[in-house]
DRENNU-591503 format. One line per 8 residues: number of its first residue (from 1); their letters; for each residue x, y, z of N, C-alpha, C. Coordinates in Angstrom, 1 decimal. Atoms other than C-alpha are relative to their C-alpha. Last residue first. Layout:
<recs>
NUM	A	X Y Z X Y Z X Y Z ~ ...
</recs>
This chain:
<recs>
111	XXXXXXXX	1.1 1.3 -0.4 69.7 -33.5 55.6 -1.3 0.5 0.6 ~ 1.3 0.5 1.0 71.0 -30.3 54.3 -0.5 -1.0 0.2 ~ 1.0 -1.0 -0.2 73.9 -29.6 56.7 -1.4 0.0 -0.8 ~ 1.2 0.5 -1.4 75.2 -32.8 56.0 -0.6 1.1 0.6 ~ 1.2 0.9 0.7 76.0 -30.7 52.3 -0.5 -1.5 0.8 ~ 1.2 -0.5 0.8 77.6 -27.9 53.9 -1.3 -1.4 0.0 ~ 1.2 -0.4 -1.1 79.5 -30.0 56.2 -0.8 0.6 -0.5 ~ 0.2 0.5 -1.0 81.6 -31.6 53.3 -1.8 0.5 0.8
103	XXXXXXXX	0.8 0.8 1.2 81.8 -28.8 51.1 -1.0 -0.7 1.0 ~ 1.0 -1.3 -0.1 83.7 -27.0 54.2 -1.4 -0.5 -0.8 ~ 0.9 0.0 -1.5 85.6 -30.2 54.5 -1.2 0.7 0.2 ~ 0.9 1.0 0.7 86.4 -30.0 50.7 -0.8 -0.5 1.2 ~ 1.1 -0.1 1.4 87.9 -26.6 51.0 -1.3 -1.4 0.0 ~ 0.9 -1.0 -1.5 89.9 -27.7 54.2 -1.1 0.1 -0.8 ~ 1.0 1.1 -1.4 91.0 -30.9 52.3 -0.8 0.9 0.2 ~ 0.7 0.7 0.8 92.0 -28.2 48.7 -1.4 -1.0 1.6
95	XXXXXXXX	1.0 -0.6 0.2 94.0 -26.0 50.9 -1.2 -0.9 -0.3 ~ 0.4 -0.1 -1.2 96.2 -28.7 52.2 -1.3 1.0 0.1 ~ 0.9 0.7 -0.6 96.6 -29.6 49.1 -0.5 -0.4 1.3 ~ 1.4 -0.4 0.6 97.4 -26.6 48.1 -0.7 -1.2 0.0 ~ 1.2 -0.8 -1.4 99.9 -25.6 50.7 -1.2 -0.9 -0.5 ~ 0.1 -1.4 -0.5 103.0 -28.0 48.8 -1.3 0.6 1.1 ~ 1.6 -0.5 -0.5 101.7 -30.5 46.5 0.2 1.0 1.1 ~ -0.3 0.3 -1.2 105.0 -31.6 44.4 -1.7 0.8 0.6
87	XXXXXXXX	0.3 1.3 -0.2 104.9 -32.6 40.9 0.0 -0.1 1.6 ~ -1.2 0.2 -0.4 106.3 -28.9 40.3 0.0 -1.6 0.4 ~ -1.3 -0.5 0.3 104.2 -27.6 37.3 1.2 -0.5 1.0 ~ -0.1 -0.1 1.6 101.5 -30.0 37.2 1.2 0.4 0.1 ~ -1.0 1.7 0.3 101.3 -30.7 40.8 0.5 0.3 -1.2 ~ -0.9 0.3 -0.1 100.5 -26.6 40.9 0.4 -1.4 0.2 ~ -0.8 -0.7 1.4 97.9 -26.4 38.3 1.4 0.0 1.0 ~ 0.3 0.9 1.2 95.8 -29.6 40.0 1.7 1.3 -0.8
79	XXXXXXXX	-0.8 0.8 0.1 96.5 -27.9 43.2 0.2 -0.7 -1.0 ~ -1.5 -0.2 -0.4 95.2 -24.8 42.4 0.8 -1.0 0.0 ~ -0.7 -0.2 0.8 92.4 -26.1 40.4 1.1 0.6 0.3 ~ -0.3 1.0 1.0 91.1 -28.1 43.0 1.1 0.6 -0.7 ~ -1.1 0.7 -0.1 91.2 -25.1 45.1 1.0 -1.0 -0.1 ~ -1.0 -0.6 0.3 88.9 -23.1 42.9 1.7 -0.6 0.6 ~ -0.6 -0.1 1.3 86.6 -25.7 42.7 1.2 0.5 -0.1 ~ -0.5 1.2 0.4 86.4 -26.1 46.4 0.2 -0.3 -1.3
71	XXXXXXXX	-1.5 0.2 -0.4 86.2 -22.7 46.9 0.6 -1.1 -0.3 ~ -0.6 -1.2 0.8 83.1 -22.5 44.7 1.2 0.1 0.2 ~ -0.3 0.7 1.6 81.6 -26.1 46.1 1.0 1.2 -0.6 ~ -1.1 0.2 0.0 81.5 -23.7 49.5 0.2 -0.9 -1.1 ~ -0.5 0.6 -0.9 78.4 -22.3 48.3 1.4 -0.5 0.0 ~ 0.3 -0.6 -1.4 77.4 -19.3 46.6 -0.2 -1.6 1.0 ~ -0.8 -1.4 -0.7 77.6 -20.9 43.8 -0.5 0.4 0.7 ~ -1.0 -0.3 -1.0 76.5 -24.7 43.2 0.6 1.3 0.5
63	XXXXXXXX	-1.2 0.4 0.2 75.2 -25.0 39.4 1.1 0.3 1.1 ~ -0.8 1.1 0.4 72.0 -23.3 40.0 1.2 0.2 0.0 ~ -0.5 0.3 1.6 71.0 -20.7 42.5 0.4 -1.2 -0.6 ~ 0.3 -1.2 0.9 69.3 -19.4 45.8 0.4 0.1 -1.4 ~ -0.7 -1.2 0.6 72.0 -21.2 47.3 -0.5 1.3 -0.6 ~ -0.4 -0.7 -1.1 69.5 -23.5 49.9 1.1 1.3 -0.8 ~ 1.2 -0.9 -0.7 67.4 -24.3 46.7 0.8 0.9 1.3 ~ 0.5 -1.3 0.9 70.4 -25.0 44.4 -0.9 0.8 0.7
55	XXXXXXXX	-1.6 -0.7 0.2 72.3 -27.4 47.1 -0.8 1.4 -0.8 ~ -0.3 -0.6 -1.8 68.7 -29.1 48.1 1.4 0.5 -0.3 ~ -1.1 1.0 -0.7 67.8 -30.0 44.4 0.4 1.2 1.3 ~ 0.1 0.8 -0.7 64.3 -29.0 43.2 1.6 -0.8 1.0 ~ 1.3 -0.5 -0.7 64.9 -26.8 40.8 -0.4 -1.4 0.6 ~ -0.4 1.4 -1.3 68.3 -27.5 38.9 -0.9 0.5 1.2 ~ -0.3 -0.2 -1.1 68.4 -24.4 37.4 0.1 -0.6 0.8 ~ -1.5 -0.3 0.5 68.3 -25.2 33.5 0.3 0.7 1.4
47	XXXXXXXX	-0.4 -0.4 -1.4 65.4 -27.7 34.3 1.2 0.7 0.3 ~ 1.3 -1.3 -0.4 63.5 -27.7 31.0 0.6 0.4 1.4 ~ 0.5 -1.5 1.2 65.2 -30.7 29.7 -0.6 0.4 0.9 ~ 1.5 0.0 0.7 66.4 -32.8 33.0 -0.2 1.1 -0.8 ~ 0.6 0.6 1.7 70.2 -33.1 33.2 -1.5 0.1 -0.9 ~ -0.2 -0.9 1.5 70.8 -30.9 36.2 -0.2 -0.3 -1.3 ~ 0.7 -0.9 0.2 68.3 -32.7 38.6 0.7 1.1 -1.0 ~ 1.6 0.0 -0.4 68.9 -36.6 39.7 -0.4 1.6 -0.9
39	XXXXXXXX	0.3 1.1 1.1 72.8 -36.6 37.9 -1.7 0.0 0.3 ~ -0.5 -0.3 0.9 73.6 -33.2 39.8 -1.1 -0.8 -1.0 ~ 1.5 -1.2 -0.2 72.4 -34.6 43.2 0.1 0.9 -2.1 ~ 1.5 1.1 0.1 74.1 -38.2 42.5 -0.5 1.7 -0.1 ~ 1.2 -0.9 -1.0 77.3 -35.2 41.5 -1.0 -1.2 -0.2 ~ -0.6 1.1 -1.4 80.7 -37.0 39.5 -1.2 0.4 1.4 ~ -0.2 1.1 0.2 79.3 -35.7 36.1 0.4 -0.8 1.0 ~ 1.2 0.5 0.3 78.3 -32.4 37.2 -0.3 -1.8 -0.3
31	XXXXXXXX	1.1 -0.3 0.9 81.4 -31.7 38.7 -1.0 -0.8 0.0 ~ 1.1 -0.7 -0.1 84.3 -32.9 40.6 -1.2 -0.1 -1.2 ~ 1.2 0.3 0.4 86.3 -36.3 41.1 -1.2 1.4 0.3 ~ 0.8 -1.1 -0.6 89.9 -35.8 42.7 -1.2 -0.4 -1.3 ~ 1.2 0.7 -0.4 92.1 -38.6 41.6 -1.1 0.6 0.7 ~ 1.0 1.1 1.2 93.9 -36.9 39.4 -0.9 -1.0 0.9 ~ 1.4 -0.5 0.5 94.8 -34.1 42.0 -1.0 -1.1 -1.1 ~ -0.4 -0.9 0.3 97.1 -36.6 44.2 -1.3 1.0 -0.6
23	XXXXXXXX	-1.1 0.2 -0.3 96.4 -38.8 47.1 0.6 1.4 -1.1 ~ -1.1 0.1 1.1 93.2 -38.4 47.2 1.0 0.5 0.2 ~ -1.2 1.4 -0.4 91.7 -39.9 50.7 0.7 0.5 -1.8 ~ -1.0 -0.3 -0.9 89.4 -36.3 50.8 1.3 -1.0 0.3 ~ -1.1 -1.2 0.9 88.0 -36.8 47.4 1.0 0.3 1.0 ~ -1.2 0.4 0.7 86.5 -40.0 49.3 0.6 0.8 -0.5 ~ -0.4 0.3 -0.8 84.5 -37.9 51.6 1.3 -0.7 -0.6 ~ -0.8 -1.3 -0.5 83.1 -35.5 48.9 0.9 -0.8 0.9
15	XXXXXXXX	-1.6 -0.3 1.1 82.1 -39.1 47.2 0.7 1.3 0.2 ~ -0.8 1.1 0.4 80.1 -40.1 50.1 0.9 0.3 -0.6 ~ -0.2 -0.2 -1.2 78.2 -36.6 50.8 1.4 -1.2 -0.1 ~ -0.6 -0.3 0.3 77.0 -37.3 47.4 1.3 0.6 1.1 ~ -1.0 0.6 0.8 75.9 -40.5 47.7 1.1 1.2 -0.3 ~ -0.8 0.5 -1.2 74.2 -39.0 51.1 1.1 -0.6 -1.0 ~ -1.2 -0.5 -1.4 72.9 -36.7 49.2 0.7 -0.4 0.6 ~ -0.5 -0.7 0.7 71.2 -38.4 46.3 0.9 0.6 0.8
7	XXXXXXX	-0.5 0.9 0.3 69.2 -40.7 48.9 1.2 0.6 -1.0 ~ -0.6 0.2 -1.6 67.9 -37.8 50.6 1.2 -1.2 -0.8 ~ -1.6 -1.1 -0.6 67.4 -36.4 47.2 0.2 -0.9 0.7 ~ -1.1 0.0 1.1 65.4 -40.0 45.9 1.0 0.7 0.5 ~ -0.6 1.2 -0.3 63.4 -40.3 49.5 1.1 0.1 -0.9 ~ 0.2 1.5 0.2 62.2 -37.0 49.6 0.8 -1.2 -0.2 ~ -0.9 0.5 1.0 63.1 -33.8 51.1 -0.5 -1.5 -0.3
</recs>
């Protein structure tokens, strides 16, 4: 891995860490737009796989699936849809931490 990813990783390793001090869903920060590894390799024309990024290559795919990122989306959007409707957080942000731990170790697993 070279100096940029490594360097890419650990920012992003960083902001999986802070997702875990949010308090409610709005301060949760996914996607392509909140990703250093994202911002280094999904934007390039011609690169609609994101080829070269250590999340895509260990998945065997772009855009994160088939890794824990997948749960971690989906558990976002649990909590996000239940604050909404009862303003209270319940399992799902309990779901959401575990989810984001899993993230987490994934992506120090790639150093």
């Amino acid at each position: 891995m070279n100096k940029r990813t490594a360097k890419a990783l650990e920012k992003s390793i960083e902001h999986h860490k802070q997702n875990l001090l949010a308090k409610t869903p709005d301060d949760v920060r996914l996607g392509c737009k909140a990703c250093a590894l994202c911002k280094l390799y999904r934007y390039i024309p011609g690169n609609p796989f994101c080829k070269g990024c250590p999340v895509a290559e260990r998945a065997d795919r772009a855009l994160c699936y088939n890794t824990p990122y997948t749960e971690l989306d989906n558990a976002n959007d649990d909590w996000c849809n239940h604050w909404r409707e009862t303003g209270k957080h319940g399992q799902y942000r309990r779901k959401f931490r575990a989810a984001e731990k899993k993230e987490i170790k994934f992506l120090e697993g790639l150093r």
